[in-house]
VMD Tcl script that draws the C-alpha trace (Angstrom):
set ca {
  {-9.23 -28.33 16.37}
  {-10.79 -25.34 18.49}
  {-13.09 -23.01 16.86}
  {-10.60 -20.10 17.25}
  {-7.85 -21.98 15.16}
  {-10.62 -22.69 12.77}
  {-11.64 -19.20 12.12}
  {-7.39 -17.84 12.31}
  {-6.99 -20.32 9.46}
  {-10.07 -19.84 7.29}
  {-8.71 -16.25 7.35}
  {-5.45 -16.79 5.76}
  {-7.07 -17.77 2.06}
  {-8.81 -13.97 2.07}
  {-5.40 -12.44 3.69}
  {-3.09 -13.80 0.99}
  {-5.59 -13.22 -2.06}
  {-5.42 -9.38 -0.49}
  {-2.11 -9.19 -0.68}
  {-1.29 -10.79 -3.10}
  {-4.02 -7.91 -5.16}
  {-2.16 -4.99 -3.29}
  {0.18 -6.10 -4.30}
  {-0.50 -6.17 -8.35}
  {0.74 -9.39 -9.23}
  {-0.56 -12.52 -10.38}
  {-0.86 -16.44 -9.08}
  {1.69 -17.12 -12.09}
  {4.34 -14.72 -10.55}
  {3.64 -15.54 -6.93}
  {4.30 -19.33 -8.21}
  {7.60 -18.74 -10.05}
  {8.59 -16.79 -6.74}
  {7.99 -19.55 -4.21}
  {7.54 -22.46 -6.05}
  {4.44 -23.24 -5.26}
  {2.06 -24.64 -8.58}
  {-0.58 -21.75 -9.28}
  {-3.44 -24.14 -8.78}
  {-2.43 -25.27 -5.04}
  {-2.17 -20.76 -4.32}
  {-5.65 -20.27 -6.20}
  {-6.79 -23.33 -3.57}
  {-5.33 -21.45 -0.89}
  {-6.53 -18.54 -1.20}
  {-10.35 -19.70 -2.01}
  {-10.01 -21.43 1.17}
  {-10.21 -24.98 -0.54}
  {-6.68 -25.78 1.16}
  {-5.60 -25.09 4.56}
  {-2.29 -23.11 5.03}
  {0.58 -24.95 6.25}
  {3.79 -23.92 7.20}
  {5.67 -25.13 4.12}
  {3.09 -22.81 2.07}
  {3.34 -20.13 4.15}
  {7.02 -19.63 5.32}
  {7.57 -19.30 1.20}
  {4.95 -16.79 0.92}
  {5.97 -15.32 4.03}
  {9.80 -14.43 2.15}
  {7.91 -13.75 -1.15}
  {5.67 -10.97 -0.32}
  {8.42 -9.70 2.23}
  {6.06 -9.58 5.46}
  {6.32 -11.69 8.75}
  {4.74 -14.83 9.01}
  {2.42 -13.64 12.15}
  {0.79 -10.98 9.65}
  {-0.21 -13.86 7.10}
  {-2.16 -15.53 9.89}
  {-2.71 -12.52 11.61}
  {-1.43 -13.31 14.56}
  {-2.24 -10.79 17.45}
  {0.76 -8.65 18.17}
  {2.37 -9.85 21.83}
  {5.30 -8.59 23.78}
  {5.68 -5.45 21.83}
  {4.49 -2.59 23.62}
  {4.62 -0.14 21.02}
  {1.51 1.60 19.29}
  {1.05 -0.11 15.31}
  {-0.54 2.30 13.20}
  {-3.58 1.67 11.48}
  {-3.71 1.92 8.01}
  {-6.51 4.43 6.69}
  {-8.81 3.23 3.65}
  {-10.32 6.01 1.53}
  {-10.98 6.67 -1.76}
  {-10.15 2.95 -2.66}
  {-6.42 3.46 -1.41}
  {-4.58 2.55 1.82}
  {-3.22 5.50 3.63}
  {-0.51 4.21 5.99}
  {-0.22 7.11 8.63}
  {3.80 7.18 9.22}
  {4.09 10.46 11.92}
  {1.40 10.83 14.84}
  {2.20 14.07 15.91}
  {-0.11 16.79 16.15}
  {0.27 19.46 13.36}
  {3.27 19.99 11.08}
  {4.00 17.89 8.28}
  {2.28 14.27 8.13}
  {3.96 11.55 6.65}
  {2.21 8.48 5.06}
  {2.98 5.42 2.79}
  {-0.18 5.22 0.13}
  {-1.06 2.41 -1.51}
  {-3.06 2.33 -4.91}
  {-4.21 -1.15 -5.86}
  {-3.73 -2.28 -9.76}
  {-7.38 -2.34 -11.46}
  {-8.54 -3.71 -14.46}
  {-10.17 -0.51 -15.73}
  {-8.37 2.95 -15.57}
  {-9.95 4.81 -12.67}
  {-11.38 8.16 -14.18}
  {-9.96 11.39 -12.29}
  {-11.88 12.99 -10.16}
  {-9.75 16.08 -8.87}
  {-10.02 17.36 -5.66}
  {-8.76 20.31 -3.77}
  {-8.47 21.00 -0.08}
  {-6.22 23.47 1.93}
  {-2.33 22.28 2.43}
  {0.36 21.63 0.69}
  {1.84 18.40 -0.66}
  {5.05 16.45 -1.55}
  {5.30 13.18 -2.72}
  {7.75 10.15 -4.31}
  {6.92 6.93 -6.11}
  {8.06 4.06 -4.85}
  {6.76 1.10 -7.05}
  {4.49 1.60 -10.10}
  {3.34 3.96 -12.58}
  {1.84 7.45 -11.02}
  {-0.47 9.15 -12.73}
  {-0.90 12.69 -11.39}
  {-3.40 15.11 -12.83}
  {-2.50 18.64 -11.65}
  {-4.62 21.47 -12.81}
  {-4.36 21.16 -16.21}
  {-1.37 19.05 -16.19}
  {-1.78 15.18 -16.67}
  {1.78 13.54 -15.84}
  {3.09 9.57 -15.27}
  {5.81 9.38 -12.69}
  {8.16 6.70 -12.64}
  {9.63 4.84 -9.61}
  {12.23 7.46 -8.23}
  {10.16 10.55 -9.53}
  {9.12 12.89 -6.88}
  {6.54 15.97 -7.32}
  {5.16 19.21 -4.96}
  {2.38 21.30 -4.90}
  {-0.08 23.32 -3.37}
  {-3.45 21.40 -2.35}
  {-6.16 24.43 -2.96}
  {-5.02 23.30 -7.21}
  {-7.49 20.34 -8.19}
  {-5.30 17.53 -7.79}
  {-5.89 13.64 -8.50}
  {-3.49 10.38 -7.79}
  {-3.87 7.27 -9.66}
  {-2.56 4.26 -11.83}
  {-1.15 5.31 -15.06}
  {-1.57 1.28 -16.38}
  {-3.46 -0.01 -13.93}
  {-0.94 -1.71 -11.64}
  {-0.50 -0.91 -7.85}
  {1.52 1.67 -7.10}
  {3.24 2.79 -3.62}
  {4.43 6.14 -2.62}
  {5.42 8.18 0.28}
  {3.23 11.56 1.21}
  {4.55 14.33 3.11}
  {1.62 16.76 3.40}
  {1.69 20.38 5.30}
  {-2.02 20.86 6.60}
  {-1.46 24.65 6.72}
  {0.51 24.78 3.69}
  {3.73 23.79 5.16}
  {6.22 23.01 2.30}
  {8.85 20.37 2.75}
  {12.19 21.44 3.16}
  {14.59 19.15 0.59}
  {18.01 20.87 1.46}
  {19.21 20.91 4.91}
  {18.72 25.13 5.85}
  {22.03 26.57 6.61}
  {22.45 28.03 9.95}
  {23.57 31.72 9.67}
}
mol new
graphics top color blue
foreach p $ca { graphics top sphere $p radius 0.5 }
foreach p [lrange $ca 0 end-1] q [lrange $ca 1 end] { graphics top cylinder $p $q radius 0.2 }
display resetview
């Protein structure tokens, strides 16, 4: 086997333990998903068992992400820019808009912890909207300390000591549209006079 194969497939064991932890779910409930005995996924992802395509095509469907990005394959044929995710703070900032100015758009990603973070509010110029995908959000506001549900969306201005985190220590997703300049998002389409 060549030494490049070698090193694509001693990568997969750290890739899928990653995921799998960004995820916020455990061997037991990746194995009642695929199938797969929790023993022969804790091999797998220690690196104790090489990754095969009858592991990963189920793991593959599982976690919902193509098979190229569990063996991270390099990206061929496809001449469009992929945007690199941003890692800060302990969270994944997925940058979703590249255009200069205006509103941003990202996809953040807090990963599930075993200890509740402590908040550590922030404040910086702009103005922010955001909605929970998956998880428990935890937003401390100012003086406010909220949990937003899956479905639960909230606004505010930036300069206000802000912090995001777990409310139970699971991962939790959500999408970010932030104004630099203090550009609010506009919910309701303006009517044209």
């Amino acid at each position: 086997m060549s030494e490049e194969i070698e090193h694509v497939l001693d990568a997969v064991g750290p890739r899928l333990r990653a995921l799998r932890r960004q995820r916020g779910i455990t061997l037991a409930e990746v194995a009642a998903k695929t199938g797969i005995s929790e023993s022969t996924l804790s091999r797998l992802e220690s690196g104790r068992r090489r990754a095969n395509l009858e592991l990963l095509l189920p793991l593959s469907s599982a976690y919902d992400v193509p098979l190229d990005d569990l063996v991270g394959a390099p990206r061929t044929g496809d001449p469009r820019i992929h945007l690199q995710p941003i890692h800060r703070y302990g969270m994944t900032f997925i940058p979703l808009t590249r255009r200069p100015g205006g509103v941003q758009a990202y996809k953040m990603l807090i990963p599930s912890s075993t200890r509740p973070a402590e908040p550590t509010p922030q404040t910086h110029s702009g103005y922010e909207w955001l909605y929970v995908l998956n998880g428990q959000l935890r937003l401390v506001l100012g003086e406010r300390d909220m949990v937003l549900p899956p479905g639960e969306a909230a606004e505010f201005d930036t300069t206000l000591p802000h912090w995001l985190g777990s409310a139970d220590g699971r991962a939790v997703e959500l999408l970010i549209l932030f104004g630099l300049h203090g550009e609010r998002v506009h919910v309701q389409p303006r009517t044209r006079s």
